[in-house]
mmCIF file of the protein (N, C-alpha, C, O) and its ligand, coordinates in Angstrom:
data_MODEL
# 
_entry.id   MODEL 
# 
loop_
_entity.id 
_entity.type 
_entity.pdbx_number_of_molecules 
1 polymer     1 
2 non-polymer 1 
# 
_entity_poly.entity_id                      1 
_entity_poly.type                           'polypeptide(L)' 
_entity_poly.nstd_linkage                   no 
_entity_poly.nstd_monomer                   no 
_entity_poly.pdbx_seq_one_letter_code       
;(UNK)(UNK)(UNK)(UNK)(UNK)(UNK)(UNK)(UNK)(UNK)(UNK)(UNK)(UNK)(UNK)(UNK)(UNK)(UNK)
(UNK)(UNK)(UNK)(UNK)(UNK)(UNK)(UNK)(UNK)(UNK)(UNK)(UNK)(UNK)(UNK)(UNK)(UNK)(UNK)
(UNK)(UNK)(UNK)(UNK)(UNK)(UNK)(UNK)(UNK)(UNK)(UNK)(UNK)(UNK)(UNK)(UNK)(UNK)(UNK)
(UNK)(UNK)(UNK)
;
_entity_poly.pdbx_seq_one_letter_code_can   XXXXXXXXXXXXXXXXXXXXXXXXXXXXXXXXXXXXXXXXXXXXXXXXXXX 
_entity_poly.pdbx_strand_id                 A 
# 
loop_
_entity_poly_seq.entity_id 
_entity_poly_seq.num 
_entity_poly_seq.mon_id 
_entity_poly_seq.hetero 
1 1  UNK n 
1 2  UNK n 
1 3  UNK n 
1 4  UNK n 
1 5  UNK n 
1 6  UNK n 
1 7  UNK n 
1 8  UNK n 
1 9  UNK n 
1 10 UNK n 
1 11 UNK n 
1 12 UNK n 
1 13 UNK n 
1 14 UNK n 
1 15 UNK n 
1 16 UNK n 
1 17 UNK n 
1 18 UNK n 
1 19 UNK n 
1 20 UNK n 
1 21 UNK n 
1 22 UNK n 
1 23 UNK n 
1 24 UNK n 
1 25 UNK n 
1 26 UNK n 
1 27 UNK n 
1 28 UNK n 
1 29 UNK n 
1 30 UNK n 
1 31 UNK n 
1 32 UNK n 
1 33 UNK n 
1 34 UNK n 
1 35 UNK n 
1 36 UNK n 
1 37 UNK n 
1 38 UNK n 
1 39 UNK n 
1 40 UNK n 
1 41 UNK n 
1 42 UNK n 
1 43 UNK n 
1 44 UNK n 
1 45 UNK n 
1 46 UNK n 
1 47 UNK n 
1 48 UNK n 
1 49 UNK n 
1 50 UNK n 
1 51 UNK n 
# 
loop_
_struct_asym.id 
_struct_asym.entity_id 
A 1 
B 2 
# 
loop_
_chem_comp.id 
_chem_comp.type 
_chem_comp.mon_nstd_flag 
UNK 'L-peptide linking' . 
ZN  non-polymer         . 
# 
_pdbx_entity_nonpoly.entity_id   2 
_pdbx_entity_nonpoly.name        ? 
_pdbx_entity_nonpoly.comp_id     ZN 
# 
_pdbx_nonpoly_scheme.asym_id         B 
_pdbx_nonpoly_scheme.entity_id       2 
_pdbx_nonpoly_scheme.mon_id          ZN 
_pdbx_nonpoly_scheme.ndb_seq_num     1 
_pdbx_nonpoly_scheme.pdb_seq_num     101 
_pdbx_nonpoly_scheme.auth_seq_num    101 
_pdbx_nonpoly_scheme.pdb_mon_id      ZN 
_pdbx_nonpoly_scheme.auth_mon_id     ZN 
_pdbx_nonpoly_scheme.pdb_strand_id   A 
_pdbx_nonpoly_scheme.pdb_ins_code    . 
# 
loop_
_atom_site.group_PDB 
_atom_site.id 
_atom_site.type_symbol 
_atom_site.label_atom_id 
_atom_site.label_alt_id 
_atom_site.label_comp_id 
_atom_site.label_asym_id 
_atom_site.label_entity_id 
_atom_site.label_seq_id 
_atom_site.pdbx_PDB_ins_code 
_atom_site.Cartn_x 
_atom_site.Cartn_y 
_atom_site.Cartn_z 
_atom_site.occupancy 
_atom_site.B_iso_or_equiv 
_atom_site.pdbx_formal_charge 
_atom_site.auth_seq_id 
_atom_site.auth_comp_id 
_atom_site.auth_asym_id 
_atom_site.auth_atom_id 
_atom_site.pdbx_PDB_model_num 
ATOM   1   N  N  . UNK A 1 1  ? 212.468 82.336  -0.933 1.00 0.00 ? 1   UNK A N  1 
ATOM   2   C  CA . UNK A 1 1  ? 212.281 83.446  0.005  1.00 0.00 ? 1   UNK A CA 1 
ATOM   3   C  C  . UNK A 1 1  ? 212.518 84.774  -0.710 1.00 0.00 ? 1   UNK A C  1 
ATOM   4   O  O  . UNK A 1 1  ? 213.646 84.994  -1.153 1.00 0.00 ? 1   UNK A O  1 
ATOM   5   N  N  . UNK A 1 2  ? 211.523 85.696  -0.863 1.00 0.00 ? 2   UNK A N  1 
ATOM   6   C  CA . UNK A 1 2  ? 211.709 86.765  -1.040 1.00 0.00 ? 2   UNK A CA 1 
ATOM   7   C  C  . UNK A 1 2  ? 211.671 87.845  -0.710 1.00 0.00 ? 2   UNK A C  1 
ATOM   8   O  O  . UNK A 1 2  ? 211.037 87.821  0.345  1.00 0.00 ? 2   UNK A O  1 
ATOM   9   N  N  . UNK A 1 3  ? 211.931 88.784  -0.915 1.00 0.00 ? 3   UNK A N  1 
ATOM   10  C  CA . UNK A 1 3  ? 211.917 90.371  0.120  1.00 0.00 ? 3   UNK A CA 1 
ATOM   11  C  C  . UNK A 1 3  ? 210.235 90.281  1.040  1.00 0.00 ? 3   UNK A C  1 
ATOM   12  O  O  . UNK A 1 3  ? 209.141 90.063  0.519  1.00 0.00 ? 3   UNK A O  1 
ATOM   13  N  N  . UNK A 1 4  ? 210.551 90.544  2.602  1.00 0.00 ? 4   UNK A N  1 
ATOM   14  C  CA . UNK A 1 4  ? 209.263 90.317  3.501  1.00 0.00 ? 4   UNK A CA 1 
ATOM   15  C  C  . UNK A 1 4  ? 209.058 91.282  3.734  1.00 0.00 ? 4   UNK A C  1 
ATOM   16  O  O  . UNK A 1 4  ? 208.278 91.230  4.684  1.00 0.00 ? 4   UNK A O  1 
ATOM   17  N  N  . UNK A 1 5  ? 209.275 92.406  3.452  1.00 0.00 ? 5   UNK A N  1 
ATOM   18  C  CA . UNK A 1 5  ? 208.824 93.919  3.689  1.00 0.00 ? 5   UNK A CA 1 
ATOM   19  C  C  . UNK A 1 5  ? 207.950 94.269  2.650  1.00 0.00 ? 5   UNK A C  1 
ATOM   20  O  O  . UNK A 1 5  ? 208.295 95.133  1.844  1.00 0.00 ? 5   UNK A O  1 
ATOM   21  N  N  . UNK A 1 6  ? 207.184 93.875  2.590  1.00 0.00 ? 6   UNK A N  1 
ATOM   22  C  CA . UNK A 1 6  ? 206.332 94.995  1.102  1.00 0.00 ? 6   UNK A CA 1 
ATOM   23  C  C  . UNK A 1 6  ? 205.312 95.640  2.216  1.00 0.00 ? 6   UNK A C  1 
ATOM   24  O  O  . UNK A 1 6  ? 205.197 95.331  3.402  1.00 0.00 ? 6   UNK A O  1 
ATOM   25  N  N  . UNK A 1 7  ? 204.634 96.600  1.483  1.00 0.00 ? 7   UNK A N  1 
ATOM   26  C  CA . UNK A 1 7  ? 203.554 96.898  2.227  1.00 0.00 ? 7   UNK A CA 1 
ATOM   27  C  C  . UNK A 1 7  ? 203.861 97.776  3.502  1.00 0.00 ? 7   UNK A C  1 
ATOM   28  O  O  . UNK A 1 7  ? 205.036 98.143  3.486  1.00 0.00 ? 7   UNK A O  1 
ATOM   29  N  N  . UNK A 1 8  ? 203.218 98.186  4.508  1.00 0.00 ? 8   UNK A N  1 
ATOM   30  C  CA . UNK A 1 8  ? 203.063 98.848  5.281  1.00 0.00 ? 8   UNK A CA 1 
ATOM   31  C  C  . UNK A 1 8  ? 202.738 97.726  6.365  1.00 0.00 ? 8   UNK A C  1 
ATOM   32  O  O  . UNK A 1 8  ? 201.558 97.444  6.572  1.00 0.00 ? 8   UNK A O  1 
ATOM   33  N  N  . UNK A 1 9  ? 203.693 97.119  7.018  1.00 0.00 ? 9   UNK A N  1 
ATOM   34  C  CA . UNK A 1 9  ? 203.702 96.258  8.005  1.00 0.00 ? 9   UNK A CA 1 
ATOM   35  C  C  . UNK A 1 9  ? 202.219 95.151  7.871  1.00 0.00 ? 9   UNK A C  1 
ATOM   36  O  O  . UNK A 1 9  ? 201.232 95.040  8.598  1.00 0.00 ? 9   UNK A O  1 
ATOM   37  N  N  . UNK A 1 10 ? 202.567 94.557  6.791  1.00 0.00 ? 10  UNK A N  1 
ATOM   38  C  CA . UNK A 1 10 ? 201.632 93.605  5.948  1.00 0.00 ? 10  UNK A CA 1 
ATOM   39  C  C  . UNK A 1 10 ? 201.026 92.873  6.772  1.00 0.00 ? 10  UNK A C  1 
ATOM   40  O  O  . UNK A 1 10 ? 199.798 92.919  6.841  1.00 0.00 ? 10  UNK A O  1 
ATOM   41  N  N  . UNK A 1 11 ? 202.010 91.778  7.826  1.00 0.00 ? 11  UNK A N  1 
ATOM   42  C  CA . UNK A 1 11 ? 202.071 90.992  8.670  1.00 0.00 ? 11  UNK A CA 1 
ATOM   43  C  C  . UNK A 1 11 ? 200.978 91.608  9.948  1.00 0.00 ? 11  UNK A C  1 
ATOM   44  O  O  . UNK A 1 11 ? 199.971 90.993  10.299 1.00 0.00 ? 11  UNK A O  1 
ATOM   45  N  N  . UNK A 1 12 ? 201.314 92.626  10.399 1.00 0.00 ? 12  UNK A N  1 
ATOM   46  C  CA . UNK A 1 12 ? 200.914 93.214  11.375 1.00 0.00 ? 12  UNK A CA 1 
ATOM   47  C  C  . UNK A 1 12 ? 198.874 93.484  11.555 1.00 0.00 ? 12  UNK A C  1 
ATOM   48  O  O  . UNK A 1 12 ? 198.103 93.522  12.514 1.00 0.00 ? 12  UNK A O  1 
ATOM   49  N  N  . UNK A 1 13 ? 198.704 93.634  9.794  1.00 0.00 ? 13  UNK A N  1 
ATOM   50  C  CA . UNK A 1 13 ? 197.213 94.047  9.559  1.00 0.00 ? 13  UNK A CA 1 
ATOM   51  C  C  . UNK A 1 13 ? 196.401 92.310  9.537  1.00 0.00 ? 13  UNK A C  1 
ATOM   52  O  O  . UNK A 1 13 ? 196.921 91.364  8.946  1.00 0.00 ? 13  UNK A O  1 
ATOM   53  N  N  . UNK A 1 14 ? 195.245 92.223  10.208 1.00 0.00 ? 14  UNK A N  1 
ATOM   54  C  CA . UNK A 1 14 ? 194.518 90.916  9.853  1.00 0.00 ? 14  UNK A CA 1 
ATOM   55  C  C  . UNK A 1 14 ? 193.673 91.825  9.348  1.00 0.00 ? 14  UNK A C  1 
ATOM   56  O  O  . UNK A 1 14 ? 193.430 93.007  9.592  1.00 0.00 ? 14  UNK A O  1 
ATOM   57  N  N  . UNK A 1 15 ? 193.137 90.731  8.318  1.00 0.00 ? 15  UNK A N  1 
ATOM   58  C  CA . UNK A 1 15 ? 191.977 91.353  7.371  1.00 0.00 ? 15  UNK A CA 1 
ATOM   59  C  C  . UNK A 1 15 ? 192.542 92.118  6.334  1.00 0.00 ? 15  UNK A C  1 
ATOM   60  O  O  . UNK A 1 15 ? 191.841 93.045  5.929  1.00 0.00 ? 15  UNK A O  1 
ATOM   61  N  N  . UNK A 1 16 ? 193.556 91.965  5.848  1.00 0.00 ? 16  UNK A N  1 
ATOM   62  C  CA . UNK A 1 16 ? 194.112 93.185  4.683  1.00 0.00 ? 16  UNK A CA 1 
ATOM   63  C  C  . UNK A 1 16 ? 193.572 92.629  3.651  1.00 0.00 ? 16  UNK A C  1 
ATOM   64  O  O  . UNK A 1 16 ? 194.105 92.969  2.595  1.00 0.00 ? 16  UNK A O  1 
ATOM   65  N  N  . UNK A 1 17 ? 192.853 92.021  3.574  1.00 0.00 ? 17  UNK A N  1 
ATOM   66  C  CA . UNK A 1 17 ? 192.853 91.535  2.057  1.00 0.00 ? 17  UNK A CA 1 
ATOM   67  C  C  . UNK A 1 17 ? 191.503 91.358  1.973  1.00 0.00 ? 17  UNK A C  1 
ATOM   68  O  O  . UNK A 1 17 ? 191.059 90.609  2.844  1.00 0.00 ? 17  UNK A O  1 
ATOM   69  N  N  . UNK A 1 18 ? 190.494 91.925  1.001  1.00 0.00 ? 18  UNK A N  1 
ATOM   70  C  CA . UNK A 1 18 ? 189.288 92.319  1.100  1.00 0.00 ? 18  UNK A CA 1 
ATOM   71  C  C  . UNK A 1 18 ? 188.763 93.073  -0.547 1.00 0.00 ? 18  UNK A C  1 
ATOM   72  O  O  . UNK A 1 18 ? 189.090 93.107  -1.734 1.00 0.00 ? 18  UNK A O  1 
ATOM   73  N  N  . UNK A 1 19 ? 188.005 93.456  0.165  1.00 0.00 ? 19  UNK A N  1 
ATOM   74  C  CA . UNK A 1 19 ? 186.605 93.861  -1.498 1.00 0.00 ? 19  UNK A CA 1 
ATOM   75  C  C  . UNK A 1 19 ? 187.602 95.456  -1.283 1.00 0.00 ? 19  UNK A C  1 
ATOM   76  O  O  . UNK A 1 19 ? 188.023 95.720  -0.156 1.00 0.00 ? 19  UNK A O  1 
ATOM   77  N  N  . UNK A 1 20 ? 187.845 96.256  -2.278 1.00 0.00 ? 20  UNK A N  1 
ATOM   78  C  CA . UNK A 1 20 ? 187.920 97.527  -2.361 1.00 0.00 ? 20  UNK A CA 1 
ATOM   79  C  C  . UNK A 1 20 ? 186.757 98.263  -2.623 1.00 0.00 ? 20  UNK A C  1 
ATOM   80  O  O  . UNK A 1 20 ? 185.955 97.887  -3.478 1.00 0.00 ? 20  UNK A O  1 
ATOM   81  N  N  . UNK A 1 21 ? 186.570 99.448  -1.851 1.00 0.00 ? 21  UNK A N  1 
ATOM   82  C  CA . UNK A 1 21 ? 185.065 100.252 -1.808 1.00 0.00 ? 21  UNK A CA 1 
ATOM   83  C  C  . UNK A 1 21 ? 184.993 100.910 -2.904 1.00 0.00 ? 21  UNK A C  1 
ATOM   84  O  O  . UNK A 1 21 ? 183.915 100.902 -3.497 1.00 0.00 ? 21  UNK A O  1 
ATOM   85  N  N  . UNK A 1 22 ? 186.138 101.659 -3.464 1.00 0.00 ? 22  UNK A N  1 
ATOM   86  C  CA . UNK A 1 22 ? 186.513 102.827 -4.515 1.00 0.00 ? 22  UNK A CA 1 
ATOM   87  C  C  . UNK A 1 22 ? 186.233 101.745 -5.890 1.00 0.00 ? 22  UNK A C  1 
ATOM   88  O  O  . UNK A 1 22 ? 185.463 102.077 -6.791 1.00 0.00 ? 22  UNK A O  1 
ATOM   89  N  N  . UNK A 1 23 ? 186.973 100.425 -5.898 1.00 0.00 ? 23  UNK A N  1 
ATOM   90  C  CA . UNK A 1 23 ? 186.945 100.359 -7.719 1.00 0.00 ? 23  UNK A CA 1 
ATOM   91  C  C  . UNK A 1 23 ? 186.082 98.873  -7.573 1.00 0.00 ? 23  UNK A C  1 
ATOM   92  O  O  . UNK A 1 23 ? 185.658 98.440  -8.645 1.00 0.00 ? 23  UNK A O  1 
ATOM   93  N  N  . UNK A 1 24 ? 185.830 98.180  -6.533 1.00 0.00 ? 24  UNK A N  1 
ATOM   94  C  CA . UNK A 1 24 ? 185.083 97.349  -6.351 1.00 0.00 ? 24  UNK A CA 1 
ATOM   95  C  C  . UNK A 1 24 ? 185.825 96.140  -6.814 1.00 0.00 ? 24  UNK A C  1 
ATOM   96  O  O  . UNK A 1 24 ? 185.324 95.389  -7.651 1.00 0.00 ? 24  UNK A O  1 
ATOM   97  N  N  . UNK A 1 25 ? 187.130 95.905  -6.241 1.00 0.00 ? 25  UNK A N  1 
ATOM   98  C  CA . UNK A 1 25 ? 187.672 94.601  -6.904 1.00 0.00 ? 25  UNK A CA 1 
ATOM   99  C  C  . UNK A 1 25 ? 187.915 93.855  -6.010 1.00 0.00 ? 25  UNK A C  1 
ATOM   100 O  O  . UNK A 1 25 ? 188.473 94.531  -5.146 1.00 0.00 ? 25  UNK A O  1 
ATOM   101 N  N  . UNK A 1 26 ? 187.827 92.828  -5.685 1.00 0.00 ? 26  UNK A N  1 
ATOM   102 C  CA . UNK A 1 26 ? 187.466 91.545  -4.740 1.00 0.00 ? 26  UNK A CA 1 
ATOM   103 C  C  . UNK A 1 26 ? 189.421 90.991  -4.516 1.00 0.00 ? 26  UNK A C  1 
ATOM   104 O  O  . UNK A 1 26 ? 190.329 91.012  -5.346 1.00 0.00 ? 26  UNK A O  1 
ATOM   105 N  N  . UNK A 1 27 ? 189.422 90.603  -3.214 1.00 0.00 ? 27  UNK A N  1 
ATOM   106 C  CA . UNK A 1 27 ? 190.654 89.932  -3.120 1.00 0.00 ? 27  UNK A CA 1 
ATOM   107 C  C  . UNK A 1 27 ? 192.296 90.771  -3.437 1.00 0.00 ? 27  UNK A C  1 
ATOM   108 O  O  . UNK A 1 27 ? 193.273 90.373  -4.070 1.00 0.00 ? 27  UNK A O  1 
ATOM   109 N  N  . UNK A 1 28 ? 192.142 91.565  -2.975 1.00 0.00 ? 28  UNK A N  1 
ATOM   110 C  CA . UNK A 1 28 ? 193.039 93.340  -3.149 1.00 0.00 ? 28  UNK A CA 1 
ATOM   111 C  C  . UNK A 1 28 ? 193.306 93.421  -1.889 1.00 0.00 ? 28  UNK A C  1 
ATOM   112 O  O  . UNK A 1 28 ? 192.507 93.302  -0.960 1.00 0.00 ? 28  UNK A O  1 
ATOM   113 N  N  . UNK A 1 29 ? 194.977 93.722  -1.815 1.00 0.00 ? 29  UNK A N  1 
ATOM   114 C  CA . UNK A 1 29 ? 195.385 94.407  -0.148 1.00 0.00 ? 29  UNK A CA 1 
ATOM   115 C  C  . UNK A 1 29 ? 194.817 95.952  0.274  1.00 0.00 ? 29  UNK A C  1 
ATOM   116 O  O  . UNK A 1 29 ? 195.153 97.011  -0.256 1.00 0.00 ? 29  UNK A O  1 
ATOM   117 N  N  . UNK A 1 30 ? 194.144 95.818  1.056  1.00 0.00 ? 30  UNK A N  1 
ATOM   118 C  CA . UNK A 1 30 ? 193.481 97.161  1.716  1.00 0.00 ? 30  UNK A CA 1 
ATOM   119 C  C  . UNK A 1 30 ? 194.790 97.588  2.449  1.00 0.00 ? 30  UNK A C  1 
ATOM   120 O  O  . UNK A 1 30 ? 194.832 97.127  3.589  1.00 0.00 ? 30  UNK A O  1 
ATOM   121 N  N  . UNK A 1 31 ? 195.961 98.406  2.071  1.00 0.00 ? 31  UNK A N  1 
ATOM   122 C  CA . UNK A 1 31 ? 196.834 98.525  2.795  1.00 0.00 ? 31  UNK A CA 1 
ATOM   123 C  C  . UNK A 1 31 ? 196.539 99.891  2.634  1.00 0.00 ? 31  UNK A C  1 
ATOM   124 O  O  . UNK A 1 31 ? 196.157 100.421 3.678  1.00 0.00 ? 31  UNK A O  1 
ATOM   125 N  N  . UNK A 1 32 ? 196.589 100.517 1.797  1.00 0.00 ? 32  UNK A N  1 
ATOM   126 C  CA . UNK A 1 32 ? 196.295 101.921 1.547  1.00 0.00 ? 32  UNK A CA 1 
ATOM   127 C  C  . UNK A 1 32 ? 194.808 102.813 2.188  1.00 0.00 ? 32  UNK A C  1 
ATOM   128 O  O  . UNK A 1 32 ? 193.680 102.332 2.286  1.00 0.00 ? 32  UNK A O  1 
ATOM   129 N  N  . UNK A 1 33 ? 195.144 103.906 2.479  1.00 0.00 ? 33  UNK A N  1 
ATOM   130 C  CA . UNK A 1 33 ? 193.792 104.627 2.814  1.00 0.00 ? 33  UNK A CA 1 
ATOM   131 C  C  . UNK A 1 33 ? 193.629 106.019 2.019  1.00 0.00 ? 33  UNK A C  1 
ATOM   132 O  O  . UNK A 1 33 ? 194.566 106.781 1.783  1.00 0.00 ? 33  UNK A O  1 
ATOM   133 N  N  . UNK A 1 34 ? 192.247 106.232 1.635  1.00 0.00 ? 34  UNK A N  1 
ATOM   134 C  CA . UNK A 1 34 ? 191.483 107.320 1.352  1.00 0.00 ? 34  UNK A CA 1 
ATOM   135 C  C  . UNK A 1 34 ? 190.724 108.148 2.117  1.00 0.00 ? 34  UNK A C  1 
ATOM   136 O  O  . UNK A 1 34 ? 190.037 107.907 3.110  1.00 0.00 ? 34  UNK A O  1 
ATOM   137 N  N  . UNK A 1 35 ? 190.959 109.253 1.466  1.00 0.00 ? 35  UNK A N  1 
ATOM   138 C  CA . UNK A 1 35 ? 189.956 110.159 2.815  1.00 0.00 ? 35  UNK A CA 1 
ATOM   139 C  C  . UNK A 1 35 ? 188.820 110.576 1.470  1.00 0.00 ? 35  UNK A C  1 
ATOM   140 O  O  . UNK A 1 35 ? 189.274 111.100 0.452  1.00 0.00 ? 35  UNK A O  1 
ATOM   141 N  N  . UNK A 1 36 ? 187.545 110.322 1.589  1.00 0.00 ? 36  UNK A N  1 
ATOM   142 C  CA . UNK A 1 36 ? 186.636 110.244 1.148  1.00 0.00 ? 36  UNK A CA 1 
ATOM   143 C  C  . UNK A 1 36 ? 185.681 111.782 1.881  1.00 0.00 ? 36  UNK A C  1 
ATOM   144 O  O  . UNK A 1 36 ? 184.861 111.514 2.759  1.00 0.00 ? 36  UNK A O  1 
ATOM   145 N  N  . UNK A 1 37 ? 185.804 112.867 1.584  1.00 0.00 ? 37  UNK A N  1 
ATOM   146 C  CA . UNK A 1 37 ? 184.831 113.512 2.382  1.00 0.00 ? 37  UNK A CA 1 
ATOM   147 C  C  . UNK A 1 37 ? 185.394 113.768 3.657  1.00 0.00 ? 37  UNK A C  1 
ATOM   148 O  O  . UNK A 1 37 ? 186.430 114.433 3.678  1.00 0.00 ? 37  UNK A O  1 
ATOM   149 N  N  . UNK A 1 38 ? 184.997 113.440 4.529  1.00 0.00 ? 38  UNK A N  1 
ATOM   150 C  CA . UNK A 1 38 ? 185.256 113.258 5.898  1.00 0.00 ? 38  UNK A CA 1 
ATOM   151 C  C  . UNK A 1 38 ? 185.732 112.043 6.515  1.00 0.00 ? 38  UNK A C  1 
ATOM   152 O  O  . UNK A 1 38 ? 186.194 111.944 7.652  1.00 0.00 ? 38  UNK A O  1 
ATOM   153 N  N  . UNK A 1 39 ? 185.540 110.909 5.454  1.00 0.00 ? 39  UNK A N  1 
ATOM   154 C  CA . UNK A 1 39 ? 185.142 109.311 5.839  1.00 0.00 ? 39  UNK A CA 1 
ATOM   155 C  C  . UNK A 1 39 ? 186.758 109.055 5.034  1.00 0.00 ? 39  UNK A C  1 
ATOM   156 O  O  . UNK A 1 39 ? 187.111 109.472 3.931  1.00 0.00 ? 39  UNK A O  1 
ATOM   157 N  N  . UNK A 1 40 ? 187.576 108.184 6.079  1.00 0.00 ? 40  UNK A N  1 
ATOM   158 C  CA . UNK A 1 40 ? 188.504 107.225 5.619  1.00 0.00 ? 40  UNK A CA 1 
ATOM   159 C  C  . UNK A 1 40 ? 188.053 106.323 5.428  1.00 0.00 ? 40  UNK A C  1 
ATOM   160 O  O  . UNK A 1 40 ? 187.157 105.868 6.140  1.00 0.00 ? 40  UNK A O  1 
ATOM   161 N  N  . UNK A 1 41 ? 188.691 105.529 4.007  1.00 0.00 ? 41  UNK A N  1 
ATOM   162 C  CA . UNK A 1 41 ? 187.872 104.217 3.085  1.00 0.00 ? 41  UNK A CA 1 
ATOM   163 C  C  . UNK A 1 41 ? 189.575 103.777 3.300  1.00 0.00 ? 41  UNK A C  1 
ATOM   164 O  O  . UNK A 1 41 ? 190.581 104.486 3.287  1.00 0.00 ? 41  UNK A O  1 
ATOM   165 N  N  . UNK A 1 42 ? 189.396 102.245 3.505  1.00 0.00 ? 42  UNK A N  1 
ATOM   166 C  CA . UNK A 1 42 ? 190.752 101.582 2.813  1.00 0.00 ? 42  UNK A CA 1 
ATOM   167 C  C  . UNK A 1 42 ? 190.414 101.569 1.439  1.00 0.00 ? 42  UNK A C  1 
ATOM   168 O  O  . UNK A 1 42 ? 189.315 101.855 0.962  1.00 0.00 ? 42  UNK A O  1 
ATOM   169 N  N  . UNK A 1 43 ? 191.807 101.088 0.616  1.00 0.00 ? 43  UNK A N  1 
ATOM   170 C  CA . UNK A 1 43 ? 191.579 101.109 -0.692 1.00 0.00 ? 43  UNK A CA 1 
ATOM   171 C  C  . UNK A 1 43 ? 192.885 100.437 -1.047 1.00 0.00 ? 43  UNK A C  1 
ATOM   172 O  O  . UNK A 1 43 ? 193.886 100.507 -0.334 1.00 0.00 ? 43  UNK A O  1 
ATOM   173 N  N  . UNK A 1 44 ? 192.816 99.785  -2.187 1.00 0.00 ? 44  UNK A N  1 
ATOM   174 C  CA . UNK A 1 44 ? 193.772 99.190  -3.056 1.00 0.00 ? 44  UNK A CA 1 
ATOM   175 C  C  . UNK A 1 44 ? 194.883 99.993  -3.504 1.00 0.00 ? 44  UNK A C  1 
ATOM   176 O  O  . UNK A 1 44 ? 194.667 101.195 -3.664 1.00 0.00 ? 44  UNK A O  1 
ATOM   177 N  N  . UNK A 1 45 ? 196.406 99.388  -3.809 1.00 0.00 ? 45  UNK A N  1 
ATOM   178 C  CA . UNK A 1 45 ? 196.839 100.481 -4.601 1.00 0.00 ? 45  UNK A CA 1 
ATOM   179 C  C  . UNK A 1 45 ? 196.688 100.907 -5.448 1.00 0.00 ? 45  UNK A C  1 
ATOM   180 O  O  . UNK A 1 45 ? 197.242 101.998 -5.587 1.00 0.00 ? 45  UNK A O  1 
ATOM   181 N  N  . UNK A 1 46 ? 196.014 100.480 -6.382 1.00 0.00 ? 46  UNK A N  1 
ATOM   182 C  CA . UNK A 1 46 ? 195.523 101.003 -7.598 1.00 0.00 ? 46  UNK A CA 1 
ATOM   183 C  C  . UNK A 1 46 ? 194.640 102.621 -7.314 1.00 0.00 ? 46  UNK A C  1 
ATOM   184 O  O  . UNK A 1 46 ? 194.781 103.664 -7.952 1.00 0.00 ? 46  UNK A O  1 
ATOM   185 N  N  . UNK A 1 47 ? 193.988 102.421 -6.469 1.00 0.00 ? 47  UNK A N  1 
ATOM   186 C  CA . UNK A 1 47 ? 192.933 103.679 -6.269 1.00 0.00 ? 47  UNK A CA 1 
ATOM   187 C  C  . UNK A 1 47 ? 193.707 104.952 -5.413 1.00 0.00 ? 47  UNK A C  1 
ATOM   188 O  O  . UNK A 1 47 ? 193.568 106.174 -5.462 1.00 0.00 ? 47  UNK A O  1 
ATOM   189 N  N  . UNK A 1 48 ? 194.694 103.947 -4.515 1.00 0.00 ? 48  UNK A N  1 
ATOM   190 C  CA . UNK A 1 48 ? 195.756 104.954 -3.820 1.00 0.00 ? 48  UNK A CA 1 
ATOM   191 C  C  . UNK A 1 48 ? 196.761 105.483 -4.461 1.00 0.00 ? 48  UNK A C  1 
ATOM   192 O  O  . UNK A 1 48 ? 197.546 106.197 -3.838 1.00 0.00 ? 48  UNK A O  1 
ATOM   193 N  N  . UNK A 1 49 ? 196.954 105.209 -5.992 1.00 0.00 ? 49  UNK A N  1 
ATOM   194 C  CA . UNK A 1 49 ? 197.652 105.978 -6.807 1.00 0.00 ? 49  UNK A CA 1 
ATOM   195 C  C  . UNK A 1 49 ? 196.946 107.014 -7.883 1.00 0.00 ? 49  UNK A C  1 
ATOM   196 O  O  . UNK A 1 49 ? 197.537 107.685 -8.729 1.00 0.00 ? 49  UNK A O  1 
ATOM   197 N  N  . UNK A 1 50 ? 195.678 106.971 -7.655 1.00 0.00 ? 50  UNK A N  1 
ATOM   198 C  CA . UNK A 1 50 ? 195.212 107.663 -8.192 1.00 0.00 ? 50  UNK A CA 1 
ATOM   199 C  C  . UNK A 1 50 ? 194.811 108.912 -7.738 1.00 0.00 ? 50  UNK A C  1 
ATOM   200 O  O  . UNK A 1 50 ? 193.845 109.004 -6.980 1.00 0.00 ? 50  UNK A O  1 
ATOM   201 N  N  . UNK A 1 51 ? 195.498 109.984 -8.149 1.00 0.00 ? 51  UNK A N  1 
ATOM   202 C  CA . UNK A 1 51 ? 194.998 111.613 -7.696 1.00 0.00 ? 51  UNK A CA 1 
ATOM   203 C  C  . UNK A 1 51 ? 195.623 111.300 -5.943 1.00 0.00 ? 51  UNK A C  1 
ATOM   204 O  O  . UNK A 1 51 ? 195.528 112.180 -5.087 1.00 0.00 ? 51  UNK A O  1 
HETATM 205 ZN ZN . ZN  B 2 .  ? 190.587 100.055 -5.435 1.00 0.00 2 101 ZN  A ZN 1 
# 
């Protein structure tokens, strides 16, 4: 058993886990969001640490 908090109420999201739009990597927690323009994109952390 290890720490059950990661994430932004992990448990709570169905579907978190998906294709990322920004770097295109398959099987990535969409926990994070981007504001793209006008348009919110989920996104990986990888892309949500970027800029
Ligand atoms: Zn990404």
């Amino acid at each position: 058993m290890g720490k059950q908090r990661r994430g932004r109420g992990i448990k709570k999201t169905p579907n978190w886990r998906g294709t990322c739009r920004l770097c295109g990597r398959t099987g990535v927690k969409l926990l994070w969001e981007k504001v793209i323009g006008t348009e919110k994109v989920k996104c990986c952390k990888i892309c949500a640490n970027q800029r």
